[in-house]
N, C-alpha and C positions, 0 to 999 in steps of 0.2 A: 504494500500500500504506500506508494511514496508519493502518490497521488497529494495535494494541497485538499486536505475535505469539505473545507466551506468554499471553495470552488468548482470542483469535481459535481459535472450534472448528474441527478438524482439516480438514475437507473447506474450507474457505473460505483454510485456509494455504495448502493444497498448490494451489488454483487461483490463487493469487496470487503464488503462486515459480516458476509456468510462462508461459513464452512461448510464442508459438506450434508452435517445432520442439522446443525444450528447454529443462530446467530450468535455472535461473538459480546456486541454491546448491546443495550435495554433498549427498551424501544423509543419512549422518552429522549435516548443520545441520538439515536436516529433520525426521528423528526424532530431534533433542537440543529439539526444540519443541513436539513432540507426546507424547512419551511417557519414561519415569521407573523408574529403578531398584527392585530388590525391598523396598527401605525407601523409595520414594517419594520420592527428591532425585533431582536431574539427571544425565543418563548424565556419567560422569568419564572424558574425552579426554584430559584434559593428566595425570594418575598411572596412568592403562590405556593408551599409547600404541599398543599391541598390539593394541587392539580395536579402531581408527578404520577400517584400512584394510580389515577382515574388514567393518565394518559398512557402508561405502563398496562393498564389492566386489558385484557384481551380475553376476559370471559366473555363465554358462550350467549350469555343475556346479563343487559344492561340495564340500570332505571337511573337515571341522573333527574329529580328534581328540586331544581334549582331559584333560586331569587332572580333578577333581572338584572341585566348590565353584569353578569359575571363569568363571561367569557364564555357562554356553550358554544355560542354558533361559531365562535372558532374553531374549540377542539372538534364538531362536529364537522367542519369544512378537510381538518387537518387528515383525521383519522381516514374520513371518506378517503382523500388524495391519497393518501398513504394506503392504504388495503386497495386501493386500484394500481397503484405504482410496482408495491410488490408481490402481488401476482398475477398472473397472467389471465385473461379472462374472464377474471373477477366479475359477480353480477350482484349490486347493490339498487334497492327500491329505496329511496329515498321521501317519505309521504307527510303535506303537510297539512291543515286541514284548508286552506285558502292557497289559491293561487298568488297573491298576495305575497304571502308569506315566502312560497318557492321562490317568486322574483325578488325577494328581497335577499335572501340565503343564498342566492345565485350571484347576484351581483355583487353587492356586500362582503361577503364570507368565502363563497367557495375559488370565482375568476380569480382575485386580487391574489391568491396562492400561487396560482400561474403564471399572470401578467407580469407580476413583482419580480420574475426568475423565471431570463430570456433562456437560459438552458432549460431550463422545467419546462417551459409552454415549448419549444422546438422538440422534445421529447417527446412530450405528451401528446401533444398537438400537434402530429408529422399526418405523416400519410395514412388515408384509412382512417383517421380521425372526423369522428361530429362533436358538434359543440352549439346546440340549442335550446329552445327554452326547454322541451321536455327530455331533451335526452342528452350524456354527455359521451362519446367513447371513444377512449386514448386511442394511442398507434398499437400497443402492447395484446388487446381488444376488450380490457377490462370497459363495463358497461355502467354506468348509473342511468335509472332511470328517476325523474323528478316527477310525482304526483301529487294533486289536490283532494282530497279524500271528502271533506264536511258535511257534507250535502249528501255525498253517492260514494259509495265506495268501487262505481262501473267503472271507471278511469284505470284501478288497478287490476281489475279482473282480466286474466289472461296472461298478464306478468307473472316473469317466471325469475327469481332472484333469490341468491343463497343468503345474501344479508340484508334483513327489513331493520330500518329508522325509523320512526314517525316521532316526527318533533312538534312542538305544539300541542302534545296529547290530548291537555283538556279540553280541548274544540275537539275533538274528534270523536264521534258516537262511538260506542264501544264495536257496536257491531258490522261498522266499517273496522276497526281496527280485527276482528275475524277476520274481513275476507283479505286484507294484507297477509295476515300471517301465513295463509295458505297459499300465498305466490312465492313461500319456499318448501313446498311440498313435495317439490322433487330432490330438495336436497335434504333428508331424514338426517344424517349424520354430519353435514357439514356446515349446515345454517346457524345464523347467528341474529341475533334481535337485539335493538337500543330505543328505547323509549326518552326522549327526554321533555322535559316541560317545567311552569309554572303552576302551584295550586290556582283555585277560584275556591272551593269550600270542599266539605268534606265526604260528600258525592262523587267530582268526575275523577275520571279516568286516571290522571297523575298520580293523587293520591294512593289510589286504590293500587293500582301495580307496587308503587314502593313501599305497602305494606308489605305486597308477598315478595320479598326481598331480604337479605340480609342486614337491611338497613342501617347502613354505615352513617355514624355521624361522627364528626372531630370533636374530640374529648381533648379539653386541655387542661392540663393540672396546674395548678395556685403556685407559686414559689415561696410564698406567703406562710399560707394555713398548709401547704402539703397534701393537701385535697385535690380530687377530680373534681372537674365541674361538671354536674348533667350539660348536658347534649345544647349544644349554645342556642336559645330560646328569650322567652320575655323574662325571664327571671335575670339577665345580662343585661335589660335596659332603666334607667334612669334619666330624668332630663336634668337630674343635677349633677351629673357625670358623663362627660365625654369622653367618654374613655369604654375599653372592656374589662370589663371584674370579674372579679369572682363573686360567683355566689353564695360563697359561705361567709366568707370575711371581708367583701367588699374590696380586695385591694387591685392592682390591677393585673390583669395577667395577658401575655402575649401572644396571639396565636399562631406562632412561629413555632412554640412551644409543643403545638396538639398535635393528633395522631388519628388516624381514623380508624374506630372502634365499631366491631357490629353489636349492632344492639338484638339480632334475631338471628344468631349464630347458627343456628341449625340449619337455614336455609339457604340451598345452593345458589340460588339468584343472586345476584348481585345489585347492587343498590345503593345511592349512596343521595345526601343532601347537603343541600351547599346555599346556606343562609347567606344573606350579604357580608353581615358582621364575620365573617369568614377571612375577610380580606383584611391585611395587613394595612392597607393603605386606606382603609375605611373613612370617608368625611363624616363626622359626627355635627358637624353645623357650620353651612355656610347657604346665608340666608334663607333660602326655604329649599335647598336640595340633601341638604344634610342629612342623617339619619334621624335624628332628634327633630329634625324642622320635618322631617315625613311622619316621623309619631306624632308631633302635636296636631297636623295638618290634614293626614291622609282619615278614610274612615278606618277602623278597627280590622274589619275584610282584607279591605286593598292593602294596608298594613304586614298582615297576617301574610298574604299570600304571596304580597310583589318584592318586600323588604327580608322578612324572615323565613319562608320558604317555608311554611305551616299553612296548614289547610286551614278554616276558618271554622272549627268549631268553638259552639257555646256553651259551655259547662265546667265541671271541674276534676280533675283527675280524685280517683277513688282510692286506691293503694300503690304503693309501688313497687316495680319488680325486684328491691331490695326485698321490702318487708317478705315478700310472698317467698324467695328465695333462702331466707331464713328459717321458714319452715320446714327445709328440706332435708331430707334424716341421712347419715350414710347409709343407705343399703340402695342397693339395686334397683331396678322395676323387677318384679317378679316374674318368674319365667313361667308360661303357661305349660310348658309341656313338663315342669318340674315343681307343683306347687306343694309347697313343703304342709301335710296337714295338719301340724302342728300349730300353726299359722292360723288357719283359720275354720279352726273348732271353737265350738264354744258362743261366737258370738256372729248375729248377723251378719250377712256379706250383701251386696247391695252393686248390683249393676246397672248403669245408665247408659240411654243410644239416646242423639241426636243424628236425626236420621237427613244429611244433608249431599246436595249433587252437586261437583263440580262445576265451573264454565271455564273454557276457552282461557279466556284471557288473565282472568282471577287468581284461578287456582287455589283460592285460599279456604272453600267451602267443602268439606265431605262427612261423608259418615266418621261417625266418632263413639267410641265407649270408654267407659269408667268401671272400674271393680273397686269397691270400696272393704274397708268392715269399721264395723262399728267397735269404739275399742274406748270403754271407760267413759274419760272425760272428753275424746275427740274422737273423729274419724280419722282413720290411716284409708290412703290412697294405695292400692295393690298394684293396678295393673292399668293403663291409657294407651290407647293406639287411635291413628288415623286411618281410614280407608283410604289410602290414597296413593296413586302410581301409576303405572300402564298394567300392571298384573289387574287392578278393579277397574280401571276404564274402559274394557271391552265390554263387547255384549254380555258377558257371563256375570260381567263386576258384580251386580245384585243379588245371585247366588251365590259366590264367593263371600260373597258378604256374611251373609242369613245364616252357612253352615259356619263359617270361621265364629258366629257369634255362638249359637248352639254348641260348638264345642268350650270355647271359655266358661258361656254358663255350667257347663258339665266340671270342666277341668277345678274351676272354683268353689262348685259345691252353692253357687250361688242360690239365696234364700227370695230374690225380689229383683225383678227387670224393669225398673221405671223408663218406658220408652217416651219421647215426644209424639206428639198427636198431627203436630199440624201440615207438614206434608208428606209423614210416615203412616196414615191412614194404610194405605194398601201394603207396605214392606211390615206393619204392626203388624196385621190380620195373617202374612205368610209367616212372618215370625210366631204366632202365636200357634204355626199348627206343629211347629216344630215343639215348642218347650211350654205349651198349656197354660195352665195358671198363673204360673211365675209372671208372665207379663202384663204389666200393668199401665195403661195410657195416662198421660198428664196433659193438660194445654194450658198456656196463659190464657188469660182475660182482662178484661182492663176494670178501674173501678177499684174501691178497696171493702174488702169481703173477707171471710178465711177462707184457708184452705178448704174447699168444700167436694165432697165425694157426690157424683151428680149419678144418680141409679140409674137417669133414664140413659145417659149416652157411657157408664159406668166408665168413667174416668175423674181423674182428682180434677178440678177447674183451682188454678191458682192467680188470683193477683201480683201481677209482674212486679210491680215498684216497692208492695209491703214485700215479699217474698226475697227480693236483693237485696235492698235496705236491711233485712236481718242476714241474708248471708255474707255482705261485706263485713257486719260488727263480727262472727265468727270468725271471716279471713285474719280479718285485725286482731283476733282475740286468739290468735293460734289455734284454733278447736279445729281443724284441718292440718295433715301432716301428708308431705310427700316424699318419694324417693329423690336420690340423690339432683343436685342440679342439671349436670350434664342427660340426666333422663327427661325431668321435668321441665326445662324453661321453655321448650316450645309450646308446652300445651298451657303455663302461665301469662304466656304472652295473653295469651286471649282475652284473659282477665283487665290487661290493660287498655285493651279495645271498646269499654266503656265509657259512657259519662252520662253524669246527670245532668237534663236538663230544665232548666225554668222559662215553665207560659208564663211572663209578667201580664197579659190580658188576662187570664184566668186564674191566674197563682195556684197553679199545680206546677210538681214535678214530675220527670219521667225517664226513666234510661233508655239511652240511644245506643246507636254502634256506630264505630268510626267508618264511617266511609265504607267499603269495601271486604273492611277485614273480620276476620273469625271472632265470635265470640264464643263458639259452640260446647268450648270445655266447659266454661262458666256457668252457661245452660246446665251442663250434668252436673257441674257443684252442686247447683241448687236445687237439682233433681234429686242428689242423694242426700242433701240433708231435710228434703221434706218427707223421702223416705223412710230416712231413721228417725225424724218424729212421728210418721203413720205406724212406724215398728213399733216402737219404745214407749211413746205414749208421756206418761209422767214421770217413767224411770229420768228421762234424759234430762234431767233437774239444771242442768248448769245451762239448757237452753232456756230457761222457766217455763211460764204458763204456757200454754198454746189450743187453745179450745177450739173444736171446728165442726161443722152441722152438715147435715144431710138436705 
């Protein structure tokens, strides 16, 4: 390589940085050599520390959502050119939800990469080269195609591309965002997806994917107090501080300093969020564009969504995934095929199904159970699994389902199956010819009532709000125990996917879910501890009274 590298045209780097099985330097060094910010200096790793590892990362599926003004449609211009440069053929759907938006990403963002670097666009742009609004494709024959989705998702029908984008997400109906995904259907094993956008609330589309993700945020520790700080939020702002703090001890902390942390470690997706306050160079006040002149200025929403990169829910957080994590016991999840009887003789055991189906795009919804026993002063949590993969998404999943549940029932000796009612109506009825009595329907209702056993459609009717309301003060009160962390944080997550909210027109409350995401384990908490007081009755004294009618 005696080649000069920041003069050397792009196709002659990138063959001189590979070996024969793999590249020699990160990818990051590669495209810090080939290509250039939107005022044309060199990308900035050492004051955007936050960017290196997103521009490094090369997972399979993507979710970046982000504040505005914080460099996507760069790296998104960058990454495109680059995965078209170094391989040959490359076929990337590029989908926004306005055409609008494409001509603006076109001219803006993706040309000015080229333009800027007369050897790049002669490369790029030689023979056998287009370069139009809807399409773009090198000399090499890598393809981008540029599509408008919002309206019709007909535009992409018929495309056929290993790598889908769609930026802008939350303009984009979900069910357009289906039929992109399936214009890389012919590539099973090689396809890759990037979602990226800004929230609007806690509804569309943005949100919802970067629940089911890993969900990386930058955690930065105090030098101060010595503390992590949660995940940089409103608890970071003040307008008698211009500055970033901490929020423990208020002093200031740099975010030079942070590191990206998943907060849903168990999930293979990837994910990441990137609040403005993120940036190093952050204006905190200068007349009304500062951060602090958008607090005082903007509504609370546009706030939420354009500056700090949070959906715009209204409520309050219930417990947190500390608290819940401290409940957690060392031992195992229990192995069904080895369940020790010793274990659980003696005292009720208590299974719960929320009987829930996938979609497409989500993924975050499926069937789910709980094995419980009742133990003393609390419940111990035995055994939690998800339906969920391509072994139950075929046609057979629902069977596969019904027997793998009939055998836990059996394997546990289970004494009570409280299933959900509401759209496990028909999977109940199959289940119920498997394992008889045992199974017992529950549904919410609205209104505040007791628990009440209704003869005519024989199931419990429970009020939603009274019914959480005491299963949080339990959570809070340790009266639930589960297996170790690494078994249990994904199915707690769920728990944090609530919040209460207030009608101030009617001054009632009511629990919501976030957006998109699972609440479903939370469902069978509450399942099983109105089980164990339909079991227990007065025994279960440390819950007190609980009277309920027919």
């Amino acid at each position: 390589m005696g080649r000069d590298l920041k003069t050397s045209c792009p196709s002659v780097i990138l063959e001189a940085w590979m070996t024969k099985n793999k590249w020699v330097l990160d990818l990051v060094t590669r495209i810090s050599h080939i290509f250039r910010n939107k005022e044309g200096n060199r990308l900035d790793f050492e004051t955007r520390p936050h960017w290196k590892q997103i521009y490094n990362d090369e997972s399979r599926y993507m979710v970046l959502m982000t504040s505005r003004q914080i460099g996507k449609s760069t790296f998104q211009a960058i990454r495109i050119l680059y995965e078209m440069l170094a391989t040959r053929n490359a076929s990337i759907l590029f989908a926004n939800a306005k055409k609008s938006q494409n001509n603006e990403f076109r001219h803006r963002s993706l040309l000015p990469q080229i333009f800027r670097n007369r050897k790049l666009m002669r490369k790029a742009l030689g023979k056998a080269s287009i370069n139009n609004a809807k399409m773009m494709r090198l000399s090499n024959g890598s393809t981008l195609h540029l599509e408008h989705i919002g309206s019709t998702a007909d535009s992409a029908r018929g495309s056929s591309a290993s790598t889908i984008i769609a930026d802008e997400v939350q303009d984009i109906p979900r069910a357009n965002l289906d039929v992109i995904m399936e214009s890389a259907a012919s590539f099973p094993k090689d396809s890759k997806y990037r979602f990226t956008g800004t929230c609007k609330d806690d509804q569309n589309n943005m949100y919802q994917l970067f629940l089911d993700t890993c969900q990386f945020e930058w955690i930065i520790p105090c030098a101060s107090c010595k503390q992590n700080n949660p995940p940089i939020g409103m608890t970071h702002l003040d307008l008698e501080r211009e500055y970033l703090f901490c929020s423990h001890c208020k002093k200031p902390i740099n975010t030079l300093d942070g590191d990206w942390v998943a907060q849903n470690p168990k999930c293979k997706r990837v994910g990441y969020r990137m609040p403005r306050l993120i940036e190093v160079n952050t204006v905190w006040r200068n007349s009304a564009d500062g951060i602090l002149d958008k607090y005082e200025t903007y509504s609370r929403d546009k706030f939420l969504n354009e500056v700090m990169a949070l959906p715009s829910i209204h409520g309050e957080a219930l417990i947190t995934l500390q608290e819940l994590e401290s409940f957690c016991e060392d031992r195992p999840m229990m192995d069904p095929d080895n369940v020790p009887m010793e274990e659980i003789r003696g005292e009720a055991i208590i299974a719960t199904v929320d009987w829930a189906y996938n979609t497409k795009i989500l993924g975050v919804s499926h069937t789910i159970i709980s094995i419980a026993k009742v133990e003393g002063d609390h419940i111990k949590m035995l055994f939690m699994k998800r339906f969920s993969g391509p072994y139950y998404d075929g046609i057979n999943g629902p069977d596969l389902v019904l027997d793998e549940i009939q055998g836990l029932v059996a394997a546990f000796g289970v004494d009570w199956v409280f299933a959900d009612h509401r759209i496990g109506n028909k999977e109940n009825n199959r289940l119920k010819q498997k394992i008889g009595k045992l199974l017992v329907e529950v549904e919410y209702s609205p209104g505040s009532h007791p628990v009440t056993w209704k003869s005519d459609t024989k199931r419990y009717s429970i009020p939603k709000t009274e019914s959480l309301d005491r299963l949080f003060n339990q959570l809070r009160a340790g009266r639930f125990t589960f297996p170790n962390v690494d078994a249990s944080t994904e199915f707690l997550t769920d728990v944090l996917n609530v919040y209460t909210h207030y009608n101030d027109d009617v001054t009632s409350r009511s629990y919501k879910r976030k957006g998109g995401a699972s609440d479903d384990f939370l469902d069978l908490l509450n399942f099983t501890l109105i089980a164990a007081i339909e079991y227990y009755g007065d025994k279960m004294i440390w819950l007190g009274k609980y009277s309920y009618q027919d």
